[in-house]
C-alpha positions as CSV (number, residue, x, y, z in Angstrom):
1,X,-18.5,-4.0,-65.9
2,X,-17.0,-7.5,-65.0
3,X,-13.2,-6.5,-66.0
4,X,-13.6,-3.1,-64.1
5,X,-14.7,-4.7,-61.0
6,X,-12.2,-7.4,-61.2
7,X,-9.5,-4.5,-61.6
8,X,-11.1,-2.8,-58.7
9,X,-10.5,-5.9,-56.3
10,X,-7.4,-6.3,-57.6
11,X,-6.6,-2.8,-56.8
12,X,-8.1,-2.3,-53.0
13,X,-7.1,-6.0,-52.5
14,X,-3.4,-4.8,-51.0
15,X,-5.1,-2.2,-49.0
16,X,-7.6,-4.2,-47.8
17,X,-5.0,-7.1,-46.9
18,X,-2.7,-4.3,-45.4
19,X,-5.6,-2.8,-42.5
20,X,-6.0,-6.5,-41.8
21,X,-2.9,-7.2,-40.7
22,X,-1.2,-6.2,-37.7
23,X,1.6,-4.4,-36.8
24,X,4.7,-6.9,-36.1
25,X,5.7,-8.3,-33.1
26,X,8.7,-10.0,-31.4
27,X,9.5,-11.4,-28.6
28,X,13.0,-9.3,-27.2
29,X,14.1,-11.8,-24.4
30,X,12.2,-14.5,-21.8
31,X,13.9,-15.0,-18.7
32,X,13.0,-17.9,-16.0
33,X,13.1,-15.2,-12.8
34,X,11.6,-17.6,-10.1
35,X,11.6,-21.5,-10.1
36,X,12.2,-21.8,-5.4
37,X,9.4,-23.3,-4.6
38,X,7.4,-26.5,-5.7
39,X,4.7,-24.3,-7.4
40,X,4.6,-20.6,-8.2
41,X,2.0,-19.3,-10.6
42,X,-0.4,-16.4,-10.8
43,X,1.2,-13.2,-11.4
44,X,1.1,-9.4,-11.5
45,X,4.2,-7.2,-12.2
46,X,4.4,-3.2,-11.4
47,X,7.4,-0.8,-11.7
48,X,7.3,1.8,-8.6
49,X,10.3,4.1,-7.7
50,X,12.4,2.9,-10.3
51,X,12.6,-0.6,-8.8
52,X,10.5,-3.8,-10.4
53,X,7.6,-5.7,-8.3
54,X,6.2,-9.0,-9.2
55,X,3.8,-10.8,-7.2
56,X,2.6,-14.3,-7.4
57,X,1.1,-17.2,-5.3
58,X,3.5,-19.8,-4.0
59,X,2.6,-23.3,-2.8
60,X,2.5,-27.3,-3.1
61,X,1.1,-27.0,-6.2
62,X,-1.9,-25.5,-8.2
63,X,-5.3,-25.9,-6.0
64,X,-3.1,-26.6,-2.1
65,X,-3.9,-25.6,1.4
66,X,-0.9,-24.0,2.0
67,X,-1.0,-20.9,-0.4
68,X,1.5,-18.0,0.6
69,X,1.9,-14.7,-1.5
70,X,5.3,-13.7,-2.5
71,X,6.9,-10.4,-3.4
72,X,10.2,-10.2,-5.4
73,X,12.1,-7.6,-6.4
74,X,14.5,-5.8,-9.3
75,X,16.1,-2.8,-10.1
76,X,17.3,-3.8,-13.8
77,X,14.6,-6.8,-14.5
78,X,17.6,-9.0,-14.9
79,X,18.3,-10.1,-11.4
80,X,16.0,-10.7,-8.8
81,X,15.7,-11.1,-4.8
82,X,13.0,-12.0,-2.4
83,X,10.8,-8.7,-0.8
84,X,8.7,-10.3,1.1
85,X,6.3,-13.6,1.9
86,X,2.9,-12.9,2.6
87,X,1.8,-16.3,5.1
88,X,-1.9,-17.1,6.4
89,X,-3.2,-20.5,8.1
90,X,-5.9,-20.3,4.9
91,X,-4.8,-20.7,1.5
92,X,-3.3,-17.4,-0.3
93,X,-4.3,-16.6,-3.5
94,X,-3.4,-14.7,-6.8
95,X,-1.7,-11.2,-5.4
96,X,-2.5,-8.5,-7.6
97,X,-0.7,-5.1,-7.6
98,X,-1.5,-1.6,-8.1
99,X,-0.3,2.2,-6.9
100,X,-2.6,3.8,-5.5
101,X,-2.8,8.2,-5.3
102,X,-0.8,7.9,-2.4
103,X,2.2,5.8,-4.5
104,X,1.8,3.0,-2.0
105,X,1.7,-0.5,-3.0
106,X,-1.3,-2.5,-2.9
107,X,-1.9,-5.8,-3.1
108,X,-5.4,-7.3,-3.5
109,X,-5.5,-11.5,-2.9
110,X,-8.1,-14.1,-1.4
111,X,-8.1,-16.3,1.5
112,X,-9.8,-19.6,0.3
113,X,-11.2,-22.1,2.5
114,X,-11.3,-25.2,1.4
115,X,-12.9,-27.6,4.8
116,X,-16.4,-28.7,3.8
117,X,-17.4,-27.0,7.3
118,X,-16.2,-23.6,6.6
119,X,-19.4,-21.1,6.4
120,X,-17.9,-19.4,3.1
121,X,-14.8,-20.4,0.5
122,X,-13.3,-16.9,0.1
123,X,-12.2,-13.6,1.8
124,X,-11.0,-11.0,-0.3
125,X,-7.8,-9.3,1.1
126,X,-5.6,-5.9,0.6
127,X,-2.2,-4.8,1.9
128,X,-0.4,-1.9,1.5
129,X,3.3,-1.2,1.3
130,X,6.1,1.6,0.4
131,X,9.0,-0.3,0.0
132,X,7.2,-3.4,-1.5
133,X,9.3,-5.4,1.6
134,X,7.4,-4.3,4.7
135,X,3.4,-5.1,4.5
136,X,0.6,-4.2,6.2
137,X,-1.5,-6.5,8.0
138,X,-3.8,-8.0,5.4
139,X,-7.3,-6.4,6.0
140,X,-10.7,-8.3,4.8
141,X,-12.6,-6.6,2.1
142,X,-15.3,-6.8,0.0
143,X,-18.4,-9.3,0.5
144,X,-17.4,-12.5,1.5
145,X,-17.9,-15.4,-1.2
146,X,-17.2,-12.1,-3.7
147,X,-13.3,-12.7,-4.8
148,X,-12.2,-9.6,-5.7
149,X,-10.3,-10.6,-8.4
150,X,-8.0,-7.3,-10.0
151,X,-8.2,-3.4,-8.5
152,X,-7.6,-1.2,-11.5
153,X,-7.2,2.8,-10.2
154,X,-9.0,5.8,-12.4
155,X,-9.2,9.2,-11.2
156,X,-8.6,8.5,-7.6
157,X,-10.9,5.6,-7.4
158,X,-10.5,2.0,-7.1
159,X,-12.3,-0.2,-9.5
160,X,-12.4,-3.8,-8.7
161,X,-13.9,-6.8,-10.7
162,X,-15.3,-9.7,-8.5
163,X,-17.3,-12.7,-8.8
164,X,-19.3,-15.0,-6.2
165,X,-17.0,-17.8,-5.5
166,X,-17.8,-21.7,-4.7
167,X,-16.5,-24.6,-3.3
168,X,-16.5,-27.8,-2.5
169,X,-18.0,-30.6,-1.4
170,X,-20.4,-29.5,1.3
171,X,-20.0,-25.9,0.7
172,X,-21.2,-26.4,-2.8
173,X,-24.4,-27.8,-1.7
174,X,-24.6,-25.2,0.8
175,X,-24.4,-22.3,-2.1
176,X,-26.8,-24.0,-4.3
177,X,-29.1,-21.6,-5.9
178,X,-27.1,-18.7,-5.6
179,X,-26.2,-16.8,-8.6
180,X,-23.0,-16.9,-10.5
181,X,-22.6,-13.5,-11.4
182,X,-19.8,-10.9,-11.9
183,X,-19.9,-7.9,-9.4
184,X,-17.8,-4.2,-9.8
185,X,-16.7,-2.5,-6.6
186,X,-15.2,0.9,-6.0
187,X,-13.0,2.5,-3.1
188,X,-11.5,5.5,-2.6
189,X,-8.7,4.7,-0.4
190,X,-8.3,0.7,-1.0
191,X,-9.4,-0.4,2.0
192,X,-13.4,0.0,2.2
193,X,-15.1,-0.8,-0.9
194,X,-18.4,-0.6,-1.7
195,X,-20.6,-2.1,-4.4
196,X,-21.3,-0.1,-7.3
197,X,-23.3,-2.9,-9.8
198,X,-24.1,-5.7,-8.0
199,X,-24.9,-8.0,-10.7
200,X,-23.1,-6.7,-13.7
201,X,-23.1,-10.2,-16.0
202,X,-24.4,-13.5,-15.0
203,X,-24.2,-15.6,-18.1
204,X,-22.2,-18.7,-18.3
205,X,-20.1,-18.6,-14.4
206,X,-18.5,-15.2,-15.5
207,X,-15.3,-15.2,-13.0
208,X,-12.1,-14.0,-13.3
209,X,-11.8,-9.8,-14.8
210,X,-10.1,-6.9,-15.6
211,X,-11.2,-3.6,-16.2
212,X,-9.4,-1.2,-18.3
213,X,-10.0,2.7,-19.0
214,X,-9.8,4.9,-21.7
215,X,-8.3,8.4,-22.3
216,X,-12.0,9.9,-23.0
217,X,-13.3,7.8,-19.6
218,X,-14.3,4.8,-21.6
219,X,-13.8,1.4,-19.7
220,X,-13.8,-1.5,-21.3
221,X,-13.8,-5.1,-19.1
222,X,-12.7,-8.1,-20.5
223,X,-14.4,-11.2,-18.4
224,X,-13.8,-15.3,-18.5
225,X,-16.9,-17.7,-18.1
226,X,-16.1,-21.0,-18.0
227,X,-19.5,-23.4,-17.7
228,X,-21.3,-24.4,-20.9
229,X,-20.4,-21.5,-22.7
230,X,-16.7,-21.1,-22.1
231,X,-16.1,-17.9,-24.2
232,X,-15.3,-14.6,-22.6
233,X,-17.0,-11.4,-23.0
234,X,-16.7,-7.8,-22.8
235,X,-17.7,-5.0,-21.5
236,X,-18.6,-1.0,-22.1
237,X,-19.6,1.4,-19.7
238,X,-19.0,4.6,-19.4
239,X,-18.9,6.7,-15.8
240,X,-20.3,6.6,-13.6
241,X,-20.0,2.7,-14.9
242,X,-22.9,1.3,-13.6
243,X,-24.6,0.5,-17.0
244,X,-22.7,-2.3,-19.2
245,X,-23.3,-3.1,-22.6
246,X,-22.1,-6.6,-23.4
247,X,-20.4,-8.6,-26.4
248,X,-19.2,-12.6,-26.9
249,X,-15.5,-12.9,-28.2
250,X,-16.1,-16.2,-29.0
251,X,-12.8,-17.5,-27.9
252,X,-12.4,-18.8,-24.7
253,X,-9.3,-17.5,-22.0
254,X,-8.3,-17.7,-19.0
255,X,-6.3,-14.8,-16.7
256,X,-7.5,-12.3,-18.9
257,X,-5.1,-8.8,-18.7
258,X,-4.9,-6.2,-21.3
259,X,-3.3,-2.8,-22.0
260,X,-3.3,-0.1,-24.3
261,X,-0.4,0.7,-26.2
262,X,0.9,4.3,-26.6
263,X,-0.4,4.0,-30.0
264,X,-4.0,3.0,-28.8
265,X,-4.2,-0.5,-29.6
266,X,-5.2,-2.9,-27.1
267,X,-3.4,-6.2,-26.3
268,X,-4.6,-8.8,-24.0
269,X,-2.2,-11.5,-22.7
270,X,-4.6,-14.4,-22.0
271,X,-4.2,-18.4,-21.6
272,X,-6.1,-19.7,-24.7
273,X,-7.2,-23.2,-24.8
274,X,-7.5,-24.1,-28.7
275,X,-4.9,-26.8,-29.6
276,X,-2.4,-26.3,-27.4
277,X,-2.9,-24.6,-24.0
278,X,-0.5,-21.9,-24.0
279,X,-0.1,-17.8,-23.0
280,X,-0.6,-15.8,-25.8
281,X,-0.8,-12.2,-27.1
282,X,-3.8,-11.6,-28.5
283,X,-5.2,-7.7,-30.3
284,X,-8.3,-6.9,-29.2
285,X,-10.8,-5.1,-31.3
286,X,-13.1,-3.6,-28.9
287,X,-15.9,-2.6,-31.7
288,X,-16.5,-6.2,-32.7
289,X,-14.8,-7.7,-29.4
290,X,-12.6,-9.7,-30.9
291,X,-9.6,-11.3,-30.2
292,X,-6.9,-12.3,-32.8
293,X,-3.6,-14.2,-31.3
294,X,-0.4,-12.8,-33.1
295,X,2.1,-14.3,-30.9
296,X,2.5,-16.7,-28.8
297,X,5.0,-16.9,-25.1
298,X,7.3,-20.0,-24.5
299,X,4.6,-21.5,-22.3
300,X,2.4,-24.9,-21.5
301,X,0.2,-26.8,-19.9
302,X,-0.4,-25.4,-16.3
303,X,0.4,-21.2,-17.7
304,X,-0.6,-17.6,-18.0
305,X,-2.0,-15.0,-15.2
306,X,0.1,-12.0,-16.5
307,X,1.6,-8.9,-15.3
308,X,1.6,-6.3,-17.8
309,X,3.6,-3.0,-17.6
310,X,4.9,-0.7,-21.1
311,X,8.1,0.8,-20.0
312,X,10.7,2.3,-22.5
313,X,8.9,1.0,-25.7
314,X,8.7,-2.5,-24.7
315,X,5.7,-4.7,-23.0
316,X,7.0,-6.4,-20.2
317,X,5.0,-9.3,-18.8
318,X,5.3,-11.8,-16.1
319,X,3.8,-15.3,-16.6
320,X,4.2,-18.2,-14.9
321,X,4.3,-22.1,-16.9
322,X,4.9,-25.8,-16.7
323,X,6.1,-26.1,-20.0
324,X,9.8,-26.6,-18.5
325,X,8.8,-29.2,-16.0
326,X,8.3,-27.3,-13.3
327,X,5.7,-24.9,-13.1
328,X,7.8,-21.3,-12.6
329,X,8.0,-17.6,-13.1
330,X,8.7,-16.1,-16.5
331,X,9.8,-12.5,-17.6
332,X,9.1,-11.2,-21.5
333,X,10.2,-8.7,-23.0
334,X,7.9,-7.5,-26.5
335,X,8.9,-5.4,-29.4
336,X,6.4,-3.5,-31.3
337,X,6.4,-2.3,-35.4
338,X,5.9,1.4,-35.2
């Protein structure tokens, strides 16, 4: 009985080994695409009208007064040009892009005050645009203190993950007592949203999200906390997506995006903080909700936020990273193993 188990083992031990593993990956190409200002970081990355758009926050450096958002441009990926420079008198922060039914651009950011006086630390913004050059006048959104954080688009309706925001200083004393919690909105033309759960997750300073759907309406949200328990979570709901079921990943990120792959498999491209801080490619299992890193981005210290778009059998991703001195902008290209 011994021997024949022992053969058995031996014999589903390659299987087993083999639906373990992953599919290979490679990294195609990395290519520094913005380095023109002191510090650039936070970034999303969309392909409209065969031309690229990548967004991302420019300033003095990582927390600064002086926030702007800037647009730039590419037809090939390979070279790119200023589109436009989103400016405020508040501090301007982490553009996120999307096409909405319409095909226009859309940008979704946050004003941040950062005076000890101010009544509230964030404004949530959106801006529209066809050409990705010429913007709209940014329009307030949302619940103030609520940063909407990402708008994804399902079906003709805007989905956006938000979560209260604090400050400092006075303004932290004056939100003492509120709840940190993690809020979904919904719009159906990107300029008046409305709250669909108010509290969806309140655990641990859940913050920064992404939501991403499913071909049978499944939508799964991946979530940072930070706090005391520092590992992110995620989510499952199904529509009208106003009940969540909730699992630990045990492994703690920040910027969290993800996609699906035309083959089904989901990858998020997270900052993960184990050894050394870095971006990395991670494959998330959303039955157990776990994520396993299988490669890792030329990155460091001050890095991640990604942009994540599949276009002709490649994942391409913006990032921005210190790991080069100065903290820049950063174009990948990644291969997949059929």
């Amino acid at each position: 009985m011994h021997r024949l188990l022992m053969s058995l083992a031996v014999c589903l031990f390659p299987m087993l080994l083999s639906a373990a593993e992953p599919a290979g990956a490679k990294i195609v190409e990395v290519r520094k695409i913005w380095d023109k200002t002191p510090h650039s970081a936070f970034t999303d990355l969309i392909r409209l009208n065969d031309r690229w758009y990548c967004s991302f926050r420019v300033g003095q450096g990582h927390v600064s007064k002086d926030g702007s958002l800037q647009v730039i441009t590419s037809s090939d990926g390979q070279t790119w040009e200023s589109a436009a420079l989103l400016s405020d008198t508040m501090d301007l922060r982490d553009p996120k892009l999307s096409i909405t039914p319409q095909g226009e651009l859309m940008m979704v950011g946050a004003k941040a005050y950062h005076k000890p006086g101010d009544p509230f630390v964030r404004q949530s913004i959106v801006s529209f645009s066809k050409d990705g050059r010429e913007w709209s006048k940014p329009l307030d959104v949302a619940d103030r203190d609520y940063w909407l954080w990402r708008v994804t688009w399902h079906k003709g309706t805007a989905y956006g993950t938000a979560y209260r925001s604090f400050g400092v200083g006075a303004q932290t004393t004056q939100l003492a007592g509120t709840q940190r919690e993690a809020r979904l909105y919904k719009s159906t033309d990107g300029r008046k949203f409305e709250t669909l759960v108010a509290s969806a997750y309140t655990e641990g300073f859940p913050n920064e999200g992404t939501v991403l759907f499913m071909p049978d309406d499944t939508c799964y949200w991946l979530l940072r906390r930070d706090d005391k328990a520092k590992t992110s979570v995620l989510g499952t709901s199904h529509p009208p997506y106003t009940d969540w079921s909730w699992k630990e990943t045990g492994t703690k990120i920040g910027g969290p995006n993800f996609i699906r792959l035309p083959d089904g498999r989901l990858v998020a491209v997270v900052r993960l903080y184990d050894k050394k801080v870095r971006t990395a490619l991670c494959w998330l299992d959303p039955e157990q909700a776990k994520l396993t890193e299988f490669l890792t981005l030329p990155s460091g210290g001050d890095t991640s936020y990604t942009g994540l778009v599949w276009h002709e059998g490649l994942l391409w991703i913006s990032y921005y990273s210190s790991h080069e001195g100065k903290t820049s902008i950063y174009l990948a290209k990644v291969a997949f193993d059929k």
